[in-house]
Each structure stands twice: as C-alpha cells, then as structure tokens.
C-alpha positions in Angstrom: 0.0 0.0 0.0 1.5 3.6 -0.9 1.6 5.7 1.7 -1.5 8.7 1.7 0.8 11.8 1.1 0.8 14.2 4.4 -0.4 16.9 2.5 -2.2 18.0 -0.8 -2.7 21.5 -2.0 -5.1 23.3 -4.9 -2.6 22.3 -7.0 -3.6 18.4 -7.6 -6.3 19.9 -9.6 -3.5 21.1 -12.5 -2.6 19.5 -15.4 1.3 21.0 -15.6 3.8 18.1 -14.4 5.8 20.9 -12.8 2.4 22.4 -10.6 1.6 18.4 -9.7 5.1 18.0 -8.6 4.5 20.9 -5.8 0.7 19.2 -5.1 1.9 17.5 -1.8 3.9 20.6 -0.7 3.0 21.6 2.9 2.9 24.9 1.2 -0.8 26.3 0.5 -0.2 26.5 -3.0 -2.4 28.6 -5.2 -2.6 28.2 -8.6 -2.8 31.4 -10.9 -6.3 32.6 -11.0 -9.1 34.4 -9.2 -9.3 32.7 -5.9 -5.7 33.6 -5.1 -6.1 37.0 -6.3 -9.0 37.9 -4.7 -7.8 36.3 -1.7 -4.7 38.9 -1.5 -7.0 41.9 -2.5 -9.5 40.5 0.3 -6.9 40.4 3.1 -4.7 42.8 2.0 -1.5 40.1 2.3 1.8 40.0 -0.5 2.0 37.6 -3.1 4.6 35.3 -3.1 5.0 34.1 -7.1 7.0 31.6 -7.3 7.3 30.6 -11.3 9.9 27.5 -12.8 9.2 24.5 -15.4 9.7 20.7 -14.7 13.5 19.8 -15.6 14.4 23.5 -13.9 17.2 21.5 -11.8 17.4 24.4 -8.8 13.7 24.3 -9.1 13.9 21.0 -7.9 16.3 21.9 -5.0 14.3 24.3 -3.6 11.6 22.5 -3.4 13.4 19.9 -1.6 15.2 22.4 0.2 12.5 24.9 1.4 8.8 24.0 0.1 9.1 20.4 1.5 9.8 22.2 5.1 6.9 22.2 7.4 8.8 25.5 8.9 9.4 27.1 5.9 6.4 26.9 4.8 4.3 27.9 7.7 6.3 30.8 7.3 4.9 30.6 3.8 1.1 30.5 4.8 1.3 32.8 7.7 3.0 36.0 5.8 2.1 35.5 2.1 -1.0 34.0 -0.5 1.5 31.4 -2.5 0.9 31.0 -5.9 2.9 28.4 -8.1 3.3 29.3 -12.3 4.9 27.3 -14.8 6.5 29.1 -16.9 5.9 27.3 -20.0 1.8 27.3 -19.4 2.2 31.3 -18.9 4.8 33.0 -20.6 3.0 35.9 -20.3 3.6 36.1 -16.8 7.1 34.5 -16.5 7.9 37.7 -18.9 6.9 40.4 -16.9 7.7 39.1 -13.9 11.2 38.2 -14.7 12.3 41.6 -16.2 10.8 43.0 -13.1 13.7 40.6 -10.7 16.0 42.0 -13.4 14.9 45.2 -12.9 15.6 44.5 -9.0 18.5 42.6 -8.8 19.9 42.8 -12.6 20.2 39.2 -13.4 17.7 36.3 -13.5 16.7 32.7 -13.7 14.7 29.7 -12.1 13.4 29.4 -9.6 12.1 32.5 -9.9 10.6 34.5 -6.8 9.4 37.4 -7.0 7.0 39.2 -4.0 3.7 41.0 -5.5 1.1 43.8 -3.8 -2.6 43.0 -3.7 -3.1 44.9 -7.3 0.0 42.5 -8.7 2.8 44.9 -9.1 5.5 43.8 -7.7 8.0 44.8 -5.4 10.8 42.7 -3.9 12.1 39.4 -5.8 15.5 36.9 -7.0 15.8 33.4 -8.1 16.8 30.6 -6.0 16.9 31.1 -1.8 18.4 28.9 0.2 16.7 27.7 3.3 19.6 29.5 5.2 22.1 31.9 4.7 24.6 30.3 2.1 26.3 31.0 -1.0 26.1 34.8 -0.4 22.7 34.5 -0.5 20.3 35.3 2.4 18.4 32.3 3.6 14.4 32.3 2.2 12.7 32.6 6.0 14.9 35.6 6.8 13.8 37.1 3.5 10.2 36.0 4.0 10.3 38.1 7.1 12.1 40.7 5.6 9.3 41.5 3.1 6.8 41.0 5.2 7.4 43.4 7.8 8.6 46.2 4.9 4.7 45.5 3.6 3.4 46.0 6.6 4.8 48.4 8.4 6.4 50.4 5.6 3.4 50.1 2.9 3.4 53.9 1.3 7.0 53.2 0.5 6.6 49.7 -0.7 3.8 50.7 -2.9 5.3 53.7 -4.3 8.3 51.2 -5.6 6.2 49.0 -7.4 4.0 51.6 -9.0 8.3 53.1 -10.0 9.0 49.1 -11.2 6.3 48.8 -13.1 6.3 52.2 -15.1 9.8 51.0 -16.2 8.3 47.4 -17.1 6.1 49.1 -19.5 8.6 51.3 -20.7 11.0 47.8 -21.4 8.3 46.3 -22.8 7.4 48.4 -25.3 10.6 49.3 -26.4 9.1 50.1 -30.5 10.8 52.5 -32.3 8.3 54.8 -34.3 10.0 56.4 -36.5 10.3 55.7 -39.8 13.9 53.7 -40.8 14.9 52.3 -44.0 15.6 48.7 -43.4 19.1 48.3 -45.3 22.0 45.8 -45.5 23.9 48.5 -43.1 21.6 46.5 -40.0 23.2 43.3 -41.4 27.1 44.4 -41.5 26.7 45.9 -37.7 25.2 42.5 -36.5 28.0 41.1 -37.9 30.7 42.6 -36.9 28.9 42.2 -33.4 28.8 38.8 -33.2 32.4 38.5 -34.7 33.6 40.7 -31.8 32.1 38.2 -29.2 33.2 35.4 -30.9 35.0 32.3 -28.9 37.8 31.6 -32.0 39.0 28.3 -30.0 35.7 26.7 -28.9 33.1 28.3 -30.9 30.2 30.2 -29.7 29.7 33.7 -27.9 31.0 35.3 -24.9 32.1 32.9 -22.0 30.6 30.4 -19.5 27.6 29.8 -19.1 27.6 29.1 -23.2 24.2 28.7 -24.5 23.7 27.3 -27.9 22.9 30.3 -30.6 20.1 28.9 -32.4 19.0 31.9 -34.2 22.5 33.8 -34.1 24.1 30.9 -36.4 21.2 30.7 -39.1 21.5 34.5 -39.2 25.1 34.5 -40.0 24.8 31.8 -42.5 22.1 34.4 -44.5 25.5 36.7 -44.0 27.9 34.6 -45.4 25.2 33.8 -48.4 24.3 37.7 -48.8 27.2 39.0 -48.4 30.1 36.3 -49.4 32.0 37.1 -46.1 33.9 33.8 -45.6 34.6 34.3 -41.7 30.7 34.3 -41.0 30.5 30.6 -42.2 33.9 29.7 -40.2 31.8 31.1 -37.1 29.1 28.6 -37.8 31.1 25.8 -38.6 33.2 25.6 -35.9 29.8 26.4 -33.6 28.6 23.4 -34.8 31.3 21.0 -35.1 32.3 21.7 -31.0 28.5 21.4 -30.1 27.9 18.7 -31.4 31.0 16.9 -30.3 31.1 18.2 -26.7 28.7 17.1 -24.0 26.4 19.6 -24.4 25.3 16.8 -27.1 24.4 13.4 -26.2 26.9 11.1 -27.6 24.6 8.0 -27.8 21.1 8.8 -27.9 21.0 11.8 -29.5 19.8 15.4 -29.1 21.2 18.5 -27.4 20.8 19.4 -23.6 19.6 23.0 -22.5 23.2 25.0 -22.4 26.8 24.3 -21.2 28.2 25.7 -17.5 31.9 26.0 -19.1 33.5 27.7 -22.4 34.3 24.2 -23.8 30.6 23.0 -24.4 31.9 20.3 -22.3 29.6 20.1 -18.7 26.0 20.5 -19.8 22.5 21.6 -17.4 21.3 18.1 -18.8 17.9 18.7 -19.4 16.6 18.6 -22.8 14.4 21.5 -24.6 11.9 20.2 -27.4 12.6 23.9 -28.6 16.1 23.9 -28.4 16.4 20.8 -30.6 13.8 21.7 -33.1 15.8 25.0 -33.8 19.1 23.1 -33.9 18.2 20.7 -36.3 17.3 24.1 -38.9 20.8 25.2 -38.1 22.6 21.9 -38.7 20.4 21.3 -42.0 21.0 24.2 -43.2 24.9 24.0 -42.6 24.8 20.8 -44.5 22.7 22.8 -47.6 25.7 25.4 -47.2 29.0 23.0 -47.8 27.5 19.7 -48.3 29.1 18.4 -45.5 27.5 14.9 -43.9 28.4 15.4 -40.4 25.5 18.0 -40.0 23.1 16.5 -41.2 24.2 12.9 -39.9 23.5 15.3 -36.0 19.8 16.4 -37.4 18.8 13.1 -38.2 20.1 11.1 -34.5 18.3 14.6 -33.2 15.1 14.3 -34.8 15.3 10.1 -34.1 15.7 11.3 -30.7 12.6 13.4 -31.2 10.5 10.8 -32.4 11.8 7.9 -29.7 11.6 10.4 -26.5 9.7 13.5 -26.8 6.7 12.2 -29.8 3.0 11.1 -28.5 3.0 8.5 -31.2 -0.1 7.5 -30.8 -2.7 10.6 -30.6 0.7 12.8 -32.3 2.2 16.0 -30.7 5.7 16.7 -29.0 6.2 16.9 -25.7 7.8 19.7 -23.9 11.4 19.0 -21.9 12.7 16.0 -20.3 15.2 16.6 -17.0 18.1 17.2 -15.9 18.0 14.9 -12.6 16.8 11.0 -12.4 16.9 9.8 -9.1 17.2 12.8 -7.7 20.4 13.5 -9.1 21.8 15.7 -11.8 23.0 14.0 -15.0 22.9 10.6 -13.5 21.8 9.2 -16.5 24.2 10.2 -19.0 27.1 9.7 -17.2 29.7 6.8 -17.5 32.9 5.2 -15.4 35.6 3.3 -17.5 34.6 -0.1 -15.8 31.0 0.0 -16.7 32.1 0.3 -20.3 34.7 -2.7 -20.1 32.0 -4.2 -18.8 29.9 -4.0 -21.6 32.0 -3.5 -24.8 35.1 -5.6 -23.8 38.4 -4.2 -22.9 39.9 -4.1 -26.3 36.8 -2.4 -27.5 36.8 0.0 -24.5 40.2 1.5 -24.5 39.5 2.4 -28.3 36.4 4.1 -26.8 37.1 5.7 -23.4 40.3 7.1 -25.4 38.0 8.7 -28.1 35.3 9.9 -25.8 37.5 11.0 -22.9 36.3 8.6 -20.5 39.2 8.0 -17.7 39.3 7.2 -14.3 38.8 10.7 -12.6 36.3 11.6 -14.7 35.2 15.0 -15.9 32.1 15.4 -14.1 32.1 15.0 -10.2 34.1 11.9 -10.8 32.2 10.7 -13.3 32.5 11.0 -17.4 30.7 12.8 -19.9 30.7 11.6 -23.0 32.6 14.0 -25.8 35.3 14.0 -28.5 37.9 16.1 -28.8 39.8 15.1 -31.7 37.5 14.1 -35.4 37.0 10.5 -35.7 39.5 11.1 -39.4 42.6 12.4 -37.3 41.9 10.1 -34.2 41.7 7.1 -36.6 45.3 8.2 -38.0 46.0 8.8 -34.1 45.6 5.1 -33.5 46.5 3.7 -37.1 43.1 2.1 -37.5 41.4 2.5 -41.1 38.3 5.0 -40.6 35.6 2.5 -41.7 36.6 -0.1 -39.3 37.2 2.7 -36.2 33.9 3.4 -37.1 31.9 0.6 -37.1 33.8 0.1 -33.9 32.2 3.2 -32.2 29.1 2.4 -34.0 28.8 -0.9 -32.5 29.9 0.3 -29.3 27.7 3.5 -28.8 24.7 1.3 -29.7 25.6 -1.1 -27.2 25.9 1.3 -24.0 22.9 3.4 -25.4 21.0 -0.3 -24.7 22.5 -0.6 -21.5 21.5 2.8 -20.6 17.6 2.4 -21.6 18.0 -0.2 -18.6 18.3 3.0 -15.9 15.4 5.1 -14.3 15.3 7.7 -17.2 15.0 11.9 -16.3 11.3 12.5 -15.9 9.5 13.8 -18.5 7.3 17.5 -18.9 4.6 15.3 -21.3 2.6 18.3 -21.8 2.2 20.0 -25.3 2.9 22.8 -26.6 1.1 24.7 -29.4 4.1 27.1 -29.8 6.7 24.5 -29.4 4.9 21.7 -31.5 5.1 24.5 -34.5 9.1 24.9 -34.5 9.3 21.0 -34.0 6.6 20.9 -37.1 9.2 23.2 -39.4 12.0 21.2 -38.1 10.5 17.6 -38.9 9.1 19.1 -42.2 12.7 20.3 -43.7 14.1 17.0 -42.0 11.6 15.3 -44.3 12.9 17.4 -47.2 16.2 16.2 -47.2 15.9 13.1 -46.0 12.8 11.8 -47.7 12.1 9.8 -44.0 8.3 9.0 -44.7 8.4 8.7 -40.2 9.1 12.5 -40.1 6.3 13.7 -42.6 4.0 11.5 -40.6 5.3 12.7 -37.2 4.4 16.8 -38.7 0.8 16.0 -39.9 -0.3 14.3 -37.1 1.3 17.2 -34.9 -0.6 19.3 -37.1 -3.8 17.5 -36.7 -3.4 17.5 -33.0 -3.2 20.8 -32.9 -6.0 22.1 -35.4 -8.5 19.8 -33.3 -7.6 19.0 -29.6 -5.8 22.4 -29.0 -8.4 24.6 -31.0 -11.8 26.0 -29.9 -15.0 25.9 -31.6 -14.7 29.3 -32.5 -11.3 28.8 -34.2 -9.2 30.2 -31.7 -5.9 28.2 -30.3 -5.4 27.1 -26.5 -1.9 27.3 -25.3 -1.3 24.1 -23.8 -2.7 20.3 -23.7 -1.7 17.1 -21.1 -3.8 14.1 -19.4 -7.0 15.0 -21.6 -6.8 18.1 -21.3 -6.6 21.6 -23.3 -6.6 25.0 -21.7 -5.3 28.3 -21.4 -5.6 31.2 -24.3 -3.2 30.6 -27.0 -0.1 33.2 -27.3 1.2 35.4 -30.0 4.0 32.7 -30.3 1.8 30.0 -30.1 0.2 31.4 -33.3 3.0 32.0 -35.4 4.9 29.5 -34.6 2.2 27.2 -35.3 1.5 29.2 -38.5 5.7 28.7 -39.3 5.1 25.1 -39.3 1.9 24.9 -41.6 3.6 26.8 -44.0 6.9 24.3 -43.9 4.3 21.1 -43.9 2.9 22.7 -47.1 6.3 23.0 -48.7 7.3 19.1 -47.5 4.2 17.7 -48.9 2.4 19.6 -51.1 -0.7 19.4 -49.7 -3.0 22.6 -49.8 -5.3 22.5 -46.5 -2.1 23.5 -44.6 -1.9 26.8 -46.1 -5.6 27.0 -45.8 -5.3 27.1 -42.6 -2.1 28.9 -42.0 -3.9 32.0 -43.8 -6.9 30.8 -41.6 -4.6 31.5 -38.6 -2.6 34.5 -39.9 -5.6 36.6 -39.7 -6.5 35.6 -36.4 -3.6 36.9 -35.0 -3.6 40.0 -36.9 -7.1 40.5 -35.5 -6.3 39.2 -31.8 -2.8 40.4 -31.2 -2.2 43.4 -33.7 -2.0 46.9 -32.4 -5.2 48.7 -33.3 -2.9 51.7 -34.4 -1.1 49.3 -36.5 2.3 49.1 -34.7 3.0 45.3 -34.4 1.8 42.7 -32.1 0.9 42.6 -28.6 2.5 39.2 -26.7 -1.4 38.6 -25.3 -4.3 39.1 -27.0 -8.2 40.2 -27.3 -9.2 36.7 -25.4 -6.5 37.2 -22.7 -6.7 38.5 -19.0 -5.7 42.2 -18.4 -2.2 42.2 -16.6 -0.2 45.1 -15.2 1.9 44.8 -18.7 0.7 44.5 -22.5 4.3 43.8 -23.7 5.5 44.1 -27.7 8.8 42.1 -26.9 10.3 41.3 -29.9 13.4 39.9 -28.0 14.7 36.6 -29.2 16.5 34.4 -26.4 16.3 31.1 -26.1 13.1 30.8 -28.5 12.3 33.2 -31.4 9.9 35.8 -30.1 6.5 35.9 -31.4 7.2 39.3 -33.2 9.9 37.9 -35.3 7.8 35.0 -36.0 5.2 36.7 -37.0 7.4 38.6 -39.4 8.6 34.7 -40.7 5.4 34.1 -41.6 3.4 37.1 -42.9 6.7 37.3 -45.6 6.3 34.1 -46.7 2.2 33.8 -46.8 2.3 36.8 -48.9 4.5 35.3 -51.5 2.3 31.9 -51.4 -1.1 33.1 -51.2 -0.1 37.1 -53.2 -1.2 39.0 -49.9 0.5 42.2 -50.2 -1.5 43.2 -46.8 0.4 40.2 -45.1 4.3 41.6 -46.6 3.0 45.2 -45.3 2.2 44.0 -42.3 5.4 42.1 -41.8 7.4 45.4 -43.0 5.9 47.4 -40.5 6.2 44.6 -37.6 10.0 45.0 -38.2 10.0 48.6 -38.5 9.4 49.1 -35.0 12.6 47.0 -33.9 15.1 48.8 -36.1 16.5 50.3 -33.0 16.8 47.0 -31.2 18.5 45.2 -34.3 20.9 48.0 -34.3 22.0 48.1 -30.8 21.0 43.9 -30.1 21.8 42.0 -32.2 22.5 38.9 -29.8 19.0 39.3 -28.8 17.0 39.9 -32.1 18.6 36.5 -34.0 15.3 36.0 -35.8 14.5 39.5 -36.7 18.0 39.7 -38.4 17.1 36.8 -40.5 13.7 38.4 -41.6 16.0 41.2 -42.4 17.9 39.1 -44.8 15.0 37.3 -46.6 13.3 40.6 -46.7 16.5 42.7 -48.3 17.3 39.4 -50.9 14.5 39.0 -53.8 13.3 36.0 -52.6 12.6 33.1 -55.1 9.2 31.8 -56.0 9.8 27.7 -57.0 7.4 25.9 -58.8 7.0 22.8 -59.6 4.4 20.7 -61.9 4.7 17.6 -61.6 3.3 14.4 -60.0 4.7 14.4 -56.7 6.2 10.7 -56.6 7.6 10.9 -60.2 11.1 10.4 -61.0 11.8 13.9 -62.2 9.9 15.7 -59.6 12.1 13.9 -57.2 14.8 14.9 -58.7 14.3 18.3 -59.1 13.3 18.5 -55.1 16.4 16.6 -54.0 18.5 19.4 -56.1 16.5 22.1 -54.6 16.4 20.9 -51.3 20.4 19.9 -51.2 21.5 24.0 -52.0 21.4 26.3 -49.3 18.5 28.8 -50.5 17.3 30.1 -47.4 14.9 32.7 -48.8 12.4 31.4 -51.1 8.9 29.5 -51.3 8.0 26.4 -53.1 5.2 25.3 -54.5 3.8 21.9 -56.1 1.0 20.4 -58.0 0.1 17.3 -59.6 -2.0 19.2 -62.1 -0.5 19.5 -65.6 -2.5 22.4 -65.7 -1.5 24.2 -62.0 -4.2 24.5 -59.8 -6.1 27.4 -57.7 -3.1 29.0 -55.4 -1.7 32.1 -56.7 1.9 30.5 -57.5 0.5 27.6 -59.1 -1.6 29.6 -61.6 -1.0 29.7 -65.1 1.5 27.1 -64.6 1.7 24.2 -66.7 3.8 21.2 -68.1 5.9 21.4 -71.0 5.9 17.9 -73.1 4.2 16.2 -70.3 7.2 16.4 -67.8 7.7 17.8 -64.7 8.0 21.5 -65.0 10.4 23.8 -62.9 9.6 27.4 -62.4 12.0 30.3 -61.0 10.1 33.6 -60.1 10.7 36.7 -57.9 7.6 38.7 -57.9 5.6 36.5 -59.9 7.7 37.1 -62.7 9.0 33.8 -64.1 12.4 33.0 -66.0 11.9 30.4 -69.0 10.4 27.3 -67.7 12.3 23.9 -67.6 12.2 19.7 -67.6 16.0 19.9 -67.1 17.8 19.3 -63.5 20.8 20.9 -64.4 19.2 24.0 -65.8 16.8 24.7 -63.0 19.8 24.5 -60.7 21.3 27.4 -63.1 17.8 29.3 -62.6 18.5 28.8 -58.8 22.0 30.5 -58.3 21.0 33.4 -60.4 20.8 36.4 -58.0 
C-alpha cells in the first residue's frame, strides 16, 4: 500500500507536471487565477509568485530544500497567499515578472521568486533562496520576514516602488521604435561585426561560461555569409557546430542537445533537454549541410530528430512533448554519465580502451568523478591517431555507442514535462518538415501532420481560436502570440514538405486571427497577449529573441512568406511594419534579435518563387526537389501540383507542363524565368541572383 501523502494542496487539480510536482507541498499553494487574487485583494496580504518549469534543476532543489519544510512553509502561509506558475503554461507572466527581478537585482533565472502587492505589481524578488544563509545568499525565512514586515509596516514606500518598477516594465516592454527607418544591409554588417567581436575563436560560440547554444544567431550568420560572401561568418558557424555537437552539451549516444553548457568548452552541460532547443538546432545543422555539403551536420539532425520521435513524440494521438530533466533519481546528470569499468563491462576491454580514449572517459572523470561523454579530436585524425582504417574505427564506435545506449535504456530515465505545446509543436513541425525534405524519411512527414492535426482539433476552440497548452485529456489556457505564429511557421513548412493545400488554408486561416487578436489597433506590431487574454499590469510588444524566437519575429517569418504563397500584399505590409518598430533594437541587439535579423535578410534578398508541376512521386519531380532541397536557398517558397494544368493557389496559376514532364519554375515577384524539364538548368535558374 502507498503511503497517503501528508499533504495536498489546490494544485492536484493542474494538469502542468511541474504544478503536480508541488501538489503534496506543505505549502498552501495557489494556482494562478481568481481565488488567489482575490484572496490577497480580500486580506490585504503580498503575493509570493514563485514561477519555474519541470527539468528547472534548482527548481527541484528548492523544493526539496524549502517548500518540503513544514517551517518554511508555515512561514509561507502565515506571511504571504503562494501561488505556483509554470512558466511554459504562462509565458505571459514569467515575462513580466522576470524583467521586473532583473529590474531589481539585474540578473535572472529559475526558480524564480518574485513578491507581489494586492493589485500584482511587484515589489521585492530573485531566483533561488536557500533555506539559510549560504552561497552569499540570504536564507528564504529571513527574506520571507524581511518582506513582510517592509509591507506591513512600511506600505506607502513599498507601494510607491512598485507603481516606479512597473512604469519601467512598461517602458522595457514596449521598447518600439516609431519612426520611420529604411531597413538596409547597413543592420546586417553591424550585427555582424557584433557577433564576430564576441566570438569564442577556439571553442566556438559567444562570450564565455555559461555558453548557450545560438540557435538563431548561427542561421542569421549563415544568411550573411550567403548575402554578403563574407567567408569568416561561415567559419563562425562551422566551428559552432562541429564543437556542439562533439562536446557534452550533445548526447553522444542517444542523441539530441541538452539546454546550455556551464563552461566555455561545451563540455559540462545543465542536462535537461528542450523540445525547442532541438527543433531549432536541427534548422541550423540542416541548413549547414545545404551550405558546404558536409554529412556530419546532417548525420547530428537526423540522430536529433530520431531522438525526437523515440523520447519526446506522443506517437499515438501525435504532438511533441515539452522538456525531459536534468535529474533521475534525484540527481543531476545521472543518467548520461559513465565510469571506464561500466564500459569494459559492456564493450570488452579491447573495444573499450579504443572508446574511453575517443570519448574521454578515464578514471577521474570530468564530471564529479564521473565522465561525460565528448570528442575532442575528429574520428579522421583520431583514426590516423591510432593507425586504425576509418571505416573499421567506425563501425567500432558504432557498435559500441549502440551497445551502451541499450544498456543505458535499462536505468530510471529523467522525468519527462509530457505536456504540449502549441508554440513548441510549431518549430518542432518546421524542423521535422525540412528534415523530411532532405531526407525523404516518410516517419518525419507522418510525425508533422499528425502534430498538425493535434493541434487544429484537440488544441483549437469551436470558435477557431488556439489554446496554449494540452496534457492528461486536457486543453486549456488562451493561446499566445508565439503559439500562433509558430504554429503558422510550421503549416507553412508542412505545405512545402508535402504539397498538400489544406495547410496553407489554414495557416492563412490562422494568420488573420492573429492579426485580429494580437495586432495593435494603431497598427504598430503585435501585442504578446491578445483580445481573449486576461488584463495584466503589462501588455508587452517584446520582440526579444532568447532562447526561443519571439512571437514578433515569428510573425514577421510568416506574414513574408504567406504573402508570397497566397499574393497577400496586406500580409508583406504588415510584416514590413512589424520589423520597423525593432530597427533600434537590431541596431544596438543583435544577440538578442537572431530571428529578426534573418527576416532582415529574406526581406533585403528578392526571394525566389519555385514551382514545380509535376506528380509528386515521379522520377523527375524527385529529382528536381532533391537538387532544390540539397542548396542552401534560405529565402524562397516552393510550391507543387500534380495538375499539368496548376491549380487554384496564386503561385501555381497559369503554370503548366511542358511535353508532359515535370516543370520547374523560378520567379521573384511573380515574374518567371523560362520554364524547364532539365535538373541541371533549374539549378542554373536557382543560383542566379
């Protein structure tokens, strides 16, 4: 018989695997919503918000540390009305309220814990508290008290500091530029030489430790290198890459990257694993490959996107999931980690010493004893190293990996967030989708249009609208500007991996929800919450990209490239207005506007308008999609129909065969070069600038 918990909060009722894993806190937990708010309104009592996500590792200490003590949590219920957000359910929330603990204490991070008057502004906050004074950190009762008594017995003060704090939040958050700027290549060579000056020339990457990977930074400078011709800009990404992908922050043997690395080398990772990170890594690795044709990138999208499909995929009813953790067992990276016996043990000591040798796995380890998995020299020179031919070195590794990845499945995995996303099920849709493109893996088309599905039924209303998030039967919670054009991003990538026309149908369907639900009445972007939202103490127009395109930029993404497909000129306007406002934020952060510099580029080049008629399993369709699809051509639209004669969608009409063969066409503003059957020449067409 399992033991009846001790004791059960408001939060049992929740969906969110990070809100259940607080349900047996002593802590009288709120969730976000009325009761708690009009609770603290009714008895005039602080809010204490305390906001994280499921494989947040000091999330997880602090619970242990503080939220599971009976003392610390009287403390808790006697001073404060506790409310517990996850972050990934409300991003409207973890926004505001973690500019406002930067605002306070000028850095942030999870836990987050920020303290809140009756009317939500708040007014005292930081991350992770100890449960006593440690680390140079004040232990979490003393604070408690601390805040408590400055509420009480210092209110007009404390209230006049978080009307000050929020005035600035609204100031950050609206941070548009209205003046008029001419959007020119000038943007493009100071973002450059920006993220050349930060560059890490020995290890790849920007700045130093913590190193997170630059999934929108490394796609932009690719669009650089392409645009401009500047060699050094691909160097950047290549070496990004390569050291990535070879380090720890990548998982040697099943696959997929973990959230960001705690030293310069990419070495140590926080081991919990991001759908979101991963489905905008496998972009940046695929389109590396499209750039030099090198198989090593796109050898790391497809063990990513395998890992996808094995760990993170609801196979059944489709739909990703959201993170898995950083801690099994209640430890840290326990389940990634090796000792050089274990692997004797399983691959035999001649096969081992080959191994440990090339992964760095030795007896002191490299993680608290232990040994994460990572190369430091290329299997080529490692293979000339050791005097072993490269085929047979391996197939040795091969053999080996796949053998300790078995072994491995045998442990008690990281737990897993299995809710879903809208926002995050849309980059994981574009990823899959352009995996399928250069793959041709039928299990990747499959995986997007089920995800697809998933989302136009289980996660939509009756009256069209999106809900945010979806887990144990369960949809809820007002979609988001992201999860709109994110979504929206993916449609329009399913349409150009299979050629089917009900996804652009809908991604128009979508595209003018948000512009009716999030647009700015005096047409100056997007808001981050929309008509169908709450009112908060913030209405932000963020278009900061960090460690997920914002839903600005994204916005952008799409609007450019549904007005080519579908000939909206009120879409491109739109779009060109949207990006405007962030001129100003482009030229002074560039680290932080990734996405918006590569709108920038597809915006500045002509982009190409490809079309294809032909029958989509033929022998020279395929042919002419594999050529397409293996060039780097980051800014254009494809289009496809069986017809001979086109069919109804503006790119496809007027459009037909020539001799009964598949048909290639090459526009840029609906103007088309000569039409052709030929491979070779439509890969001429293609390279013309």
């Amino acid at each position: 018989m399992q033991d009846t918990p001790k004791h059960t909060n408001r939060l049992i009722h929740e969906t969110s695997p990070y809100l259940l894993q607080h349900a047996h806190n002593p802590v009288d937990w709120y969730p976000w919503g009325e009761d708690a708010l009009e609770l603290s309104k009714r008895e005039q009592k602080p809010i204490l918000l305390s906001i994280g996500y499921s494989a947040c590792h000091w999330c997880h200490v602090m619970e242990r540390e503080s939220f599971e003590n009976e003392d610390i949590a009287e403390i808790m219920n006697d001073l404060f009305v506790n409310i517990k957000v996850d972050r990934e359910e409300r991003p409207d929330l973890d926004e505001i309220y973690m500019s406002a603990v930067q605002v306070m204490t000028r850095h942030g991070g999870w836990p987050m814990t920020v303290f809140l008057t009756p009317d939500l502004k708040p007014f005292y906050g930081g991350t992770y508290y100890p449960p006593e004074d440690r680390y140079g950190r004040p232990g979490f009762p003393k604070v408690m008290q601390a805040v408590s008594e400055a509420f009480n017995e210092k209110n007009e003060q404390v209230l006049e500091q978080a009307d000050q704090i929020t005035t600035q939040l609204n100031q950050m958050s609206n941070l548009v530029d209205p003046h008029e700027h001419e959007l020119t290549e000038e943007l493009m060579d100071k973002a450059f030489q920006h993220y050349r000056s930060t560059f890490d020339s020995q290890y790849g990457g920007f700045g130093n430790a913590p190193k997170f990977p630059p999934s929108m930074g490394l796609p932009f400078l690719l669009r650089y290198w392409h645009h401009s011709g500047n060699e050094y800009a691909l160097e950047m990404v290549e070496l990004t890459l390569q050291k990535m992908a070879r380090g720890g922050l990548y998982d040697q043997l099943g696959g997929g990257f973990h959230r960001y690395s705690t030293d310069e080398r990419w070495l140590v990772p926080h081991f919990e694993k991001m759908l979101y990170d991963n489905a905008q890594l496998v972009v940046a690795y695929f389109e590396a490959y499209q750039a030099t044709q090198n198989t090593f990138y796109l050898d790391i999208t497809t063990e990513t996107l395998d890992y996808v499909l094995r760990e993170m995929y609801d196979s059944e009813n489709g739909g990703f999931y959201s993170t898995q953790d950083a801690d099994s067992e209640g430890v840290e990276g326990k389940f990634f980690v090796w000792e050089p016996n274990d692997v004797e043990d399983i691959i035999g000591e001649e096969n081992a010493e080959i191994f440990c040798e090339y992964y760095d796995i030795t007896p002191h380890g490299n993680f608290e004893g232990e040994n994460i998995l990572h190369v430091q020299t290329p299997v080529d020179i490692f293979a000339r190293k050791i005097g072993m031919d490269i085929e047979k070195l391996e197939t040795l590794l091969a053999d080996s990996r796949q053998k300790l990845f078995d072994e491995r499945e045998k442990r008690i995995k990281p737990g897993l967030d299995d809710k879903i996303l809208t926002s995050w099920n849309g980059i994981m849709i574009r990823g899959m989708a352009i995996g399928y493109q250069l793959t041709g893996k039928s299990e990747y088309l499959t995986a997007c249009e089920k995800s697809a599905e998933f989302v136009l039924t289980t996660l939509s209303q009756d009256n069209g609208l999106l809900l945010r998030t979806y887990r144990a039967g369960k949809s809820h919670l007002n979609a988001y500007l992201e999860d709109y054009s994110y979504f929206i991003a993916g449609l329009i990538a399913l349409y150009e991996a299979s050629f089917e026309p009900k996804w652009l149908t809908e991604a128009e369907r979508l595209a003018n929800i948000m512009i009716d639900q999030f647009g700015d009445p005096s047409n100056e972007g997007f808001f981050f919450t929309g008509k169908s939202h709450e009112t908060l103490i913030v209405q932000s127009k963020s278009a900061y990209d960090g460690a997920t395109p914002s839903g600005a930029s994204m916005a952008i993404h799409s609007l450019l490239r549904l007005a080519k497909h579908l000939d909206k000129p009120e879409f491109h306007n739109k779009a060109v207005e949207t990006l405007k406002l962030y001129f100003h934020q482009m030229d002074v952060m560039p680290s932080g506007s990734g996405q918006l510099l590569c709108e920038l580029a597809f915006l500045l080049s002509t982009p190409k308008e490809i079309v294809i008629i032909g029958e989509k399993e033929g022998t020279q369709t395929k042919a002419m999609l594999d050529a397409l699809h293996n060039i780097y051509l980051p800014n254009r639209v494809i289009a496809l129909s069986d017809s001979k004669d086109g069919n109804t969608l503006p790119l496809l009409v007027n459009r037909s065969q020539i001799d009964n063969t598949a048909t290639a066409y090459v526009c840029e503003d609906y103007v088309c070069k000569t039409p052709t059957t030929d491979v070779d020449v439509f890969l001429q067409l293609l390279s013309v600038e």
